[in-house]
C-alpha positions in Angstrom: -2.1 -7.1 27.0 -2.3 -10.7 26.0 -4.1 -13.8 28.1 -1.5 -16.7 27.5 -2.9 -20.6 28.1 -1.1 -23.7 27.5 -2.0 -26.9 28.4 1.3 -28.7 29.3 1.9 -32.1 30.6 2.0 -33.1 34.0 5.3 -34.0 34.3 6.3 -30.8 33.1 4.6 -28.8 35.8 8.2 -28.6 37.8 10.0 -27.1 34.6 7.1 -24.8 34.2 7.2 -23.3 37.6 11.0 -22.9 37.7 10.7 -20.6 34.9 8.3 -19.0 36.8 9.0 -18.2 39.9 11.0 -15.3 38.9 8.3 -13.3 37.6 6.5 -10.7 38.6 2.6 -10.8 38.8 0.1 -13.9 38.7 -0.4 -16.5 36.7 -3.0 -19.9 37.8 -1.7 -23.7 37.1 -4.5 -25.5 36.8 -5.6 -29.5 36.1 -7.1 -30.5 33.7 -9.1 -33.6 33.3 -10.0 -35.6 29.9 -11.2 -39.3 29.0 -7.6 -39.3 27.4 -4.9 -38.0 29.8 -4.6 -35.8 32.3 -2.7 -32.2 31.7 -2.0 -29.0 33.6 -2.9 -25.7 32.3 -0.9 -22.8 32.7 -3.3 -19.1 32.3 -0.7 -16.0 32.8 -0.9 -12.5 31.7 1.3 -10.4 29.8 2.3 -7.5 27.8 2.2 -7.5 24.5 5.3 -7.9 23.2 6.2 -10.1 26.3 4.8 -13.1 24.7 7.2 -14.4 22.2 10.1 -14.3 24.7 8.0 -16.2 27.4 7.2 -18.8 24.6 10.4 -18.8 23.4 11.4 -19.6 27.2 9.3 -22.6 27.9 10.4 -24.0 24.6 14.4 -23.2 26.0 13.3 -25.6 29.1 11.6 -28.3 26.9 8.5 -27.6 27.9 5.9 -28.2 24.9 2.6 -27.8 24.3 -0.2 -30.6 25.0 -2.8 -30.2 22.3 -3.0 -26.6 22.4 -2.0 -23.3 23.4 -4.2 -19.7 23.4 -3.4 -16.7 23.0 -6.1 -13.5 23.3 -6.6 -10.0 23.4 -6.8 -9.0 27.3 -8.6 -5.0 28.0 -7.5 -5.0 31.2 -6.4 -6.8 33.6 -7.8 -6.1 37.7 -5.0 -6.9 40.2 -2.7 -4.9 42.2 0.5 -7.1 40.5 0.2 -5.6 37.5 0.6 -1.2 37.0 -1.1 -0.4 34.0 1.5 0.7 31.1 1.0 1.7 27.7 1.6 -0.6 24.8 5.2 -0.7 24.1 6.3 0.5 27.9 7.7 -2.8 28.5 11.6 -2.9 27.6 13.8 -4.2 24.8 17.3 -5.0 24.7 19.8 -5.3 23.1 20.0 -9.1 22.8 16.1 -9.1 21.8 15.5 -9.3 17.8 14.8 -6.0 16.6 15.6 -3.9 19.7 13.7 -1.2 20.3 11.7 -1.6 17.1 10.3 -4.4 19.2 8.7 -2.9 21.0 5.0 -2.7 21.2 4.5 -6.0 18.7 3.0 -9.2 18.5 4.2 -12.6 19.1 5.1 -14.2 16.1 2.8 -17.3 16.8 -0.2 -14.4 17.1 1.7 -12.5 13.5 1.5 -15.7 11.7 -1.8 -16.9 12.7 -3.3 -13.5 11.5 -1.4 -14.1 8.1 -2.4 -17.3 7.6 -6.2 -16.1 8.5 -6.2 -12.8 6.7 -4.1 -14.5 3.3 -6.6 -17.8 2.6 -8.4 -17.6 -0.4 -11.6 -18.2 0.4 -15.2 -17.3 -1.2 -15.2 -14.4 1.3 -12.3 -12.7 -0.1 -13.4 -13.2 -3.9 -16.1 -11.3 -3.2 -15.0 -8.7 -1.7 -12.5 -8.3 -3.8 -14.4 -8.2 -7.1 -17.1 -6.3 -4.9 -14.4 -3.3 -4.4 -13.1 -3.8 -7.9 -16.4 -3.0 -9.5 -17.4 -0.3 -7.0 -13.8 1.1 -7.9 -14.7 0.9 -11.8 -17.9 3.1 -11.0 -16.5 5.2 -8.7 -13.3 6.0 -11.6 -16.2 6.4 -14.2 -18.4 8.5 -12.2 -15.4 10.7 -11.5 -16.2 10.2 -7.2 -13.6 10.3 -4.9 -16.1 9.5 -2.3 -17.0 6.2 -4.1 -13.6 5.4 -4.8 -12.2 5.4 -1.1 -15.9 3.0 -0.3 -14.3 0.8 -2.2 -11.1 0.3 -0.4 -12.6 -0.4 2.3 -14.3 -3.5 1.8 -11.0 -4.9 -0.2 -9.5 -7.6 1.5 -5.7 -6.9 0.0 -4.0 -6.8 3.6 -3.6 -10.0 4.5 -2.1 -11.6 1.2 0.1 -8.2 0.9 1.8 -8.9 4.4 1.2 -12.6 4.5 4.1 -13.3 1.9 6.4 -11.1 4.1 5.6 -13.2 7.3 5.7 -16.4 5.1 9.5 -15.5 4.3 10.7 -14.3 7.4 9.2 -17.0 10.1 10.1 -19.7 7.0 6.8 -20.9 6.2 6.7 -21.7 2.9 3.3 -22.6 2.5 2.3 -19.4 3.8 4.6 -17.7 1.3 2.9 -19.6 -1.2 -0.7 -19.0 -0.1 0.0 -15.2 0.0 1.9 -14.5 -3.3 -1.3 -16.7 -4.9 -3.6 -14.8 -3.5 -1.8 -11.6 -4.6 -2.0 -12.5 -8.1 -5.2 -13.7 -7.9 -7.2 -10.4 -6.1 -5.1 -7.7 -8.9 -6.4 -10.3 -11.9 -10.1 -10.4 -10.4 -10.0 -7.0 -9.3 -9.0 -5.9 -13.0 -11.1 -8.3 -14.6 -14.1 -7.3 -12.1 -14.2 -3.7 -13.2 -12.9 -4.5 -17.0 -16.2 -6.4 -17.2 -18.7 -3.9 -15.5 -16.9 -1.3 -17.9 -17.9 -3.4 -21.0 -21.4 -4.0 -19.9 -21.6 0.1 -18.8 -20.1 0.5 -22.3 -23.4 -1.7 -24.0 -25.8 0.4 -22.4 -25.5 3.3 -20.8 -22.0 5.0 -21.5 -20.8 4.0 -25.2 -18.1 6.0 -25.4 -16.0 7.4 -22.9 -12.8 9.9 -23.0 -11.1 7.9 -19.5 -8.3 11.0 -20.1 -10.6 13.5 -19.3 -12.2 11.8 -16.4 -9.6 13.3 -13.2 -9.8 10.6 -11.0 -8.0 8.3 -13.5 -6.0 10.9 -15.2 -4.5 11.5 -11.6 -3.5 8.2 -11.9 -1.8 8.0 -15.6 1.7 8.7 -16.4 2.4 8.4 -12.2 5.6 10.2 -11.1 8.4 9.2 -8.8 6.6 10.3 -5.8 4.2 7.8 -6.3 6.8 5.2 -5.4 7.1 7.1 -1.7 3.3 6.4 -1.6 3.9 2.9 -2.0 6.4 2.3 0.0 4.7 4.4 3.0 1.4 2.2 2.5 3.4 -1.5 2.5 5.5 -0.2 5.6 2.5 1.6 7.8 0.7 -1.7 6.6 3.3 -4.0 8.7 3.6 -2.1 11.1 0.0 -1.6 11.9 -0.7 -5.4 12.0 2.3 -6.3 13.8 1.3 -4.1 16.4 -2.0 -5.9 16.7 -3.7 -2.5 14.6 -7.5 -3.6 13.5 -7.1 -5.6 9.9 -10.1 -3.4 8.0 -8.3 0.2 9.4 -5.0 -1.1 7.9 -6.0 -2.1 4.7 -7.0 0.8 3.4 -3.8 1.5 3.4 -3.1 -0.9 0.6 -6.1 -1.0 -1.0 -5.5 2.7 -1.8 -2.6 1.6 -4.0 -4.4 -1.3 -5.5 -7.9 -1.2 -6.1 -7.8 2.2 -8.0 -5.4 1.2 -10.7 -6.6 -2.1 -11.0 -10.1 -0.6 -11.7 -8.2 1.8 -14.2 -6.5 -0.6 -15.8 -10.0 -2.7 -16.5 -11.7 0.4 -17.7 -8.9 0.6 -20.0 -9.5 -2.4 -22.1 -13.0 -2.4 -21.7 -12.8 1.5 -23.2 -9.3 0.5 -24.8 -7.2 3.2 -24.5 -3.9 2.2 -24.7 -1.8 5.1 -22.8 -3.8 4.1 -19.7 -3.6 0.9 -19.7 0.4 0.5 -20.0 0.9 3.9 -17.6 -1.5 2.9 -14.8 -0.2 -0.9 -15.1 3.0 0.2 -14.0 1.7 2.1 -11.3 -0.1 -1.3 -10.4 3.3 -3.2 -10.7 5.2 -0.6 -8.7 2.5 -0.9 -6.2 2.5 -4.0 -5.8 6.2 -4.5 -5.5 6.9 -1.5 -3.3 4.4 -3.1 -0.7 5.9 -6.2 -0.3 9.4 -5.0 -0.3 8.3 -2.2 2.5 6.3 -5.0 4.8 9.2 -7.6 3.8 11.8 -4.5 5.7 9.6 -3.5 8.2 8.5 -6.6 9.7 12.4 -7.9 9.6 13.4 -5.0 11.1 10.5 -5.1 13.8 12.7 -8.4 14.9 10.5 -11.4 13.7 12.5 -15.0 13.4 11.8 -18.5 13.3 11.4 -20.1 16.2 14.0 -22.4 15.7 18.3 -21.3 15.3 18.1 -24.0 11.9 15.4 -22.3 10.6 16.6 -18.6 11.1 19.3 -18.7 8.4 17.2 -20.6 5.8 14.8 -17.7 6.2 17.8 -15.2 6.3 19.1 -16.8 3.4 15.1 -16.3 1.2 14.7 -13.5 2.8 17.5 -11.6 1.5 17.1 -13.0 -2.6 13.4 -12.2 -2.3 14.0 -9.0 -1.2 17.1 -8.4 -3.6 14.4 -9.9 -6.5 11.9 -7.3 -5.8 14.5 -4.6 -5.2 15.8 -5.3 -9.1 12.6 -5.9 -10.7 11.2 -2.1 -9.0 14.6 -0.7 -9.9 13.7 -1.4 -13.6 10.1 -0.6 -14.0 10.9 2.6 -11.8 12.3 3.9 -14.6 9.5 4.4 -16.2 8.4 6.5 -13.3 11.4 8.4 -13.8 11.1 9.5 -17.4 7.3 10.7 -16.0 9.2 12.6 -13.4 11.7 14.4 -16.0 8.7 15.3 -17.7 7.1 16.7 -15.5 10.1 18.8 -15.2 10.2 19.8 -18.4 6.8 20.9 -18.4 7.4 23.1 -15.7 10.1 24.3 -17.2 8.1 25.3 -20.3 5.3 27.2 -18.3 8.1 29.2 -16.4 9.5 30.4 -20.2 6.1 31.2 -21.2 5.9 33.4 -17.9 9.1 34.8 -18.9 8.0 35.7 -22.6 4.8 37.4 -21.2 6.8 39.0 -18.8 9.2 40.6 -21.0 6.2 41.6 -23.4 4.7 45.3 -23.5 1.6 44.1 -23.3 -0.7 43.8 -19.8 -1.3 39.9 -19.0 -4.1 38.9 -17.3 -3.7 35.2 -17.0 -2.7 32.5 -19.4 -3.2 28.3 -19.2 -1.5 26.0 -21.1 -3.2 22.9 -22.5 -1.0 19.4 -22.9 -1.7 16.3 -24.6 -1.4 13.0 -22.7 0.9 10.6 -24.7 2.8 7.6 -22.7 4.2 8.2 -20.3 4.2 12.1 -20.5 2.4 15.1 -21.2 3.3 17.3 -24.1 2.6 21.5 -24.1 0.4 22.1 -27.3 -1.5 24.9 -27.2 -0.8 28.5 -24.8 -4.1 30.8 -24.3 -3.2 33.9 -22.8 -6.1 36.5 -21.9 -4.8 40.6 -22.0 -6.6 43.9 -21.4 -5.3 45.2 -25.1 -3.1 43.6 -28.0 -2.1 44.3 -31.3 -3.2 41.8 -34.3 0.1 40.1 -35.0 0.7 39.9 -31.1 -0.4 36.1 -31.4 2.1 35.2 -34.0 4.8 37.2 -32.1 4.3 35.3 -29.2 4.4 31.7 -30.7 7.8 32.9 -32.4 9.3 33.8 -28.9 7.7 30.7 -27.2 10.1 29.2 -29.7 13.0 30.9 -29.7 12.7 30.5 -25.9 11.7 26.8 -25.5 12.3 25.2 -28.8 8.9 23.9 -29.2 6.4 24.5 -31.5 2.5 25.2 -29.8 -0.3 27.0 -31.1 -0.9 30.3 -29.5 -4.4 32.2 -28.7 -4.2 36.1 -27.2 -7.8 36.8 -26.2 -8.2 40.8 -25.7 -10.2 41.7 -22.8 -12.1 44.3 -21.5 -15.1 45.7 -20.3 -17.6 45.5 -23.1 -16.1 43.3 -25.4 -13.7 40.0 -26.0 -11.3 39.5 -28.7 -9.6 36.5 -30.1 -6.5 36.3 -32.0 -4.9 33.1 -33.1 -1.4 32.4 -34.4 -0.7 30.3 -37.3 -0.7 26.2 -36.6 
């Protein structure tokens, strides 16, 4: 529940109590006394996603507000005119913005003061944001996932991330500005942050690194099309969360999760320059980034926020709908990229279920076999098959790496290791 007070003027007091005298429960008009004017103050509880449509009300009647108006987080609330009700219990109709998706959320005056708030750029959130960044870079380096998920913790991505969303849809441009700043400033810190802790790790203690090898960044090269979903999942439970009043730091490790990381990749990269991780975790970065603020930009429009005023709603219909139509084209193109990862993928699949096929249709007994792959951009190309048996014949290797061609049409080294209780053998085909 939310504690509401407005301090109205006096000769508004009759409006105020016409439109409530109708309600259910209690509410307390009060006087108030200054060296200025006198006012009235009106203190009322209600449900959460009460409060727009009661502000929305007073404004309907002309009542505005004198100096200030409060609105806070209520635990409980002790009288016999209120039935305790879970958040969202109250009910939405069909005239109310968003319908049923309504339900549960935040004013917008409480949405956009939480942007504004959450999307300044302030000392606080350089820190932390170059804080995370480096942490990140160590973390990626030292191969911890444990270290890694620290880090998106303290990143303070949330607020800029959802911020240009509110910005568009409650027509605040300044906000919009603010946010889409503040966005391109924490992914340029964050990649500069851990591209410079790299360099320095690089001077002393680590000189040379193979950042393909290391898993927690090779998870995150050549990204397929299902990390898109991710994306999208993180910007939407993002929105959601904060527009249903969720706690700021739980939330944003949501979107830190799909920022911080390949930021930090992307700064090991150049300080270790390796160029297929830099250009395949930069997209994942970019398709991040964009699939956030298109899922928060959907999410929070469908959850029913509008300007307060009928003038403003279609101006902010109006950006609304070319921001999200720019982000929509702009992911549709650099999604291909996550497409051709995909279709490789695929292939290589593909391959390793031939190779099972060849060893299947071979007379010899198979114990297990791995295939090795070369990371190139954007893919991931079979080179080399190993495959351990209990007995083969000498030219078994070469055999093998013919039918692995006939079968696949690609050329790979092949290794047949003979097995068995006292001793190992290794045959290789020809290169």
């Amino acid at each position: 529940m939310r504690l509401v007070q407005i301090r109205i003027a006096d000769n508004q007091r009759e409006a105020v109590e016409s439109t409530l005298q109708d309600r259910e429960g209690s509410y307390a008009l009060f006087a108030e006394r200054s060296e200025s004017e006198d006012a009235t103050v009106l203190s009322i509880p209600l449900e959460t996603d009460e409060v727009e449509t009661f502000l929305d009300g007073l404004r309907e009647v002309g009542v505005d507000y004198e100096g200030y108006a409060v609105v806070s987080d209520l635990e409980t609330v002790l009288s016999t005119d209120y039935e305790a009700t879970a958040p969202g219990d109250t009910e939405a109709t069909d005239e109310t913005p968003g319908g049923v998706w309504a339900r549960g959320r935040i004013s917008r005056e409480e949405l956009q003061s939480d942007a504004q708030e959450m999307a300044a750029i302030t000392p606080k959130y350089v820190f932390f944001t170059v804080v995370s960044a480096v942490v990140a870079g160590a973390g990626l380096l030292t191969n911890s996932g444990a270290v890694i998920v620290g880090s998106m913790v303290i990143a303070p991505l949330l607020g800029p991330a959802v911020g240009a969303s509110v910005g568009s849809i409650v027509n605040d441009d300044n906000l919009f500005r603010t946010s889409v700043l503040a966005q391109v400033l924490g992914v340029v810190l964050a990649i500069a942050s851990a591209g410079i802790f790299a360099f320095a790790t690089k001077l002393t203690i680590m000189p040379s690194v193979n950042l393909v090898a290391i898993d927690e960044i090779a998870s995150r090269i050549n990204p397929g099309a299902l990390s898109l979903v991710i994306a999208l999942g993180s910007g939407a439970a993002g929105a959601f969360s904060i527009s249903a009043g969720a706690s700021a730091p739980l939330v944003g490790v949501m979107i830190a999760a799909a920022l911080i990381p390949p930021a930090a990749a992307v700064g090991l990269s150049l300080a270790y320059w390796n160029e297929i991780v830099f250009f395949s975790v930069s997209v994942l970065l970019v398709v991040n980034v964009l699939s956030i603020n298109i899922a928060s930009l959907g999410v929070l429009w469908i959850r029913g926020y509008r300007p307060t005023h009928w003038y403003d709603q279609r101006i902010a219909k109006r950006a609304t709908v070319q921001r999200f139509g720019t982000l929509f084209l702009v992911l549709l193109v650099v999604s291909g990229f996550l497409v051709s990862t995909s279709l490789n993928i695929r292939e290589n699949t593909q391959f390793e279920s031939s190779v099972d096929s060849v060893l299947t249709d071979s007379d010899v007994t198979v114990i297990s076999k791995n295939v090795r792959h070369e990371t190139v951009l954007f893919g991931r190309d079979p080179v080399s098959v190993t495959v351990y048996v209990a007995s083969a014949t000498d030219g078994f290797a070469n055999q093998l790496q013919q039918r692995i061609k006939r079968r696949t049409d690609t050329h790979v080294s092949v290794t047949v290791i003979n097995e068995s209780a006292d001793t190992a053998t290794k045959i290789r085909s020809p290169k």
